[in-house]
N, C-alpha and C positions, 0 to 999 in steps of 0.2 A: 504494500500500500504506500503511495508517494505522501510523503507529509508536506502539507501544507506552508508557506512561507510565510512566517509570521515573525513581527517586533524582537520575539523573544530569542527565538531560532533562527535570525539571520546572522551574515557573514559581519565582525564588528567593522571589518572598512567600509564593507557598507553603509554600514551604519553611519558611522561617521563622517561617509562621502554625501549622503541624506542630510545630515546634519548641519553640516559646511555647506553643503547648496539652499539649503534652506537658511544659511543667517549671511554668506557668502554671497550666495549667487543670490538673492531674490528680496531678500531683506534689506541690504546693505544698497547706500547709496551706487546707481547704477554708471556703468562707465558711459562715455558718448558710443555711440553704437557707429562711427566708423573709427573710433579709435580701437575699440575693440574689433573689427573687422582687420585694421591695421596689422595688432597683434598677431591674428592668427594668421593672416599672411608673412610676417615676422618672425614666429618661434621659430620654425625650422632652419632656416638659415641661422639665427641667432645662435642657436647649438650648435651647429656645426663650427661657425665661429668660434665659440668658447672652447666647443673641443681641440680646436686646431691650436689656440692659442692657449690653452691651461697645457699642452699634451707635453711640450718639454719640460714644463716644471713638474707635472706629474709623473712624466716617465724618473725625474733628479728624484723626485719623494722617495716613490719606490725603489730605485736603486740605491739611494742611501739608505733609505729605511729597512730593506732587505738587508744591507751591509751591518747595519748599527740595531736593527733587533736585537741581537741579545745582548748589548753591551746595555741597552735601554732599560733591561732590568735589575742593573746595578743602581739604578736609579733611586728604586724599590717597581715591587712588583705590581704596584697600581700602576707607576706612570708608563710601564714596558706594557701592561695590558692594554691602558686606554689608547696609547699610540697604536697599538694592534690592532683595536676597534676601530680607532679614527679612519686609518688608510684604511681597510675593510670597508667600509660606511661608503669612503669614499670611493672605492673603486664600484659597489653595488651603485651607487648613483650615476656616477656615469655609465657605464654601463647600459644600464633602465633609460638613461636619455638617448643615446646611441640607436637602441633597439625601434626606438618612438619616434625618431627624426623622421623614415620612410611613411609611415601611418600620418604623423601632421602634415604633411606635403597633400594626402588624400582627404585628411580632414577625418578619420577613425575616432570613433568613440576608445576602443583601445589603447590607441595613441595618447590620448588623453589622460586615460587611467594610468598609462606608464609614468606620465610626467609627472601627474597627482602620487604613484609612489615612490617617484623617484625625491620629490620635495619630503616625503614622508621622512624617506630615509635620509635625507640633510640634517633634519629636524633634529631627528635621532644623532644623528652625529654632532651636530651642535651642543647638542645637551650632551653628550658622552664627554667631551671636550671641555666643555664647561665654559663656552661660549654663550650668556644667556642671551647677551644682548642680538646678537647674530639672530640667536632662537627666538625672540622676539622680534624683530624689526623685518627679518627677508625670510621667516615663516609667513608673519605674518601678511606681507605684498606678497608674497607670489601665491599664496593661495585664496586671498582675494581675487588678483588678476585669474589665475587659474578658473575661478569657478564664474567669474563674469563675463568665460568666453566658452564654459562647456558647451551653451547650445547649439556653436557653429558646431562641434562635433558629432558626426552622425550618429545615433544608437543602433 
């Protein structure tokens, strides 16, 4: 017997994607509707930019941070872990934006949800970090921007 979809029983990113669209996308003051056309003619390339332009310093992260892992936890063993996590975080976010550039070119609802968890997983990384203000300030703009342009994206 298939069980029903219900509040209690659903998936919690959903929920929380529910959540954020309803105080994000619909509640919250609305963007102009071609700037937000703008946008999503913009992210994909935007990514790709970043990626091309973060990718030397991220390939320097990793291979020093490859290098000096384990001298990191002479540190003590919190600050050799949270660097462990940090570049982890960061390698699944880029990543998840990568995967999402081809889908925002067609305008995917999938694509969509990649970037929503790719911000997810910054988030997370921001907080592991101990970057609050980060985790506040460019959580919170891009997942504003994010949900005040879900609708271009197809379901």
């Amino acid at each position: 017997m298939k069980e029903k979809t219900t509040p209690a029983n659903k998936n919690p990113l959903k929920q929380l994607e529910d959540l954020l669209d309803l105080y994000l996308g619909q509640k919250a003051p609305a963007l102009p509707d071609n700037f937000k056309e703008t946008i999503v003619n913009l992210a994909p390339w935007l990514i790709i930019v970043m990626v091309v332009l973060a990718s030397p310093a991220i390939f320097a992260v990793l291979g020093i941070g490859t290098f000096l892992a384990p001298f990191s936890f002479f540190g003590g063993v919190k600050y050799g872990a949270t660097f462990s996590l940090y570049l982890l975080l960061l390698a699944v976010s880029l990543i998840l934006e990568i995967i999402a550039v081809p889908g925002l070119f067609k305008r995917t609802a999938q694509s969509w949800r990649l970037v929503f968890y790719s911000t997810l997983v910054s988030a997370v990384s921001s907080l592991s970090h101990g970057n609050i203000g980060n985790f506040i300030i460019s959580t919170g703009i891009s997942l504003y921007v994010l949900f005040q342009v879900k609708k271009y994206y197809i379901n």
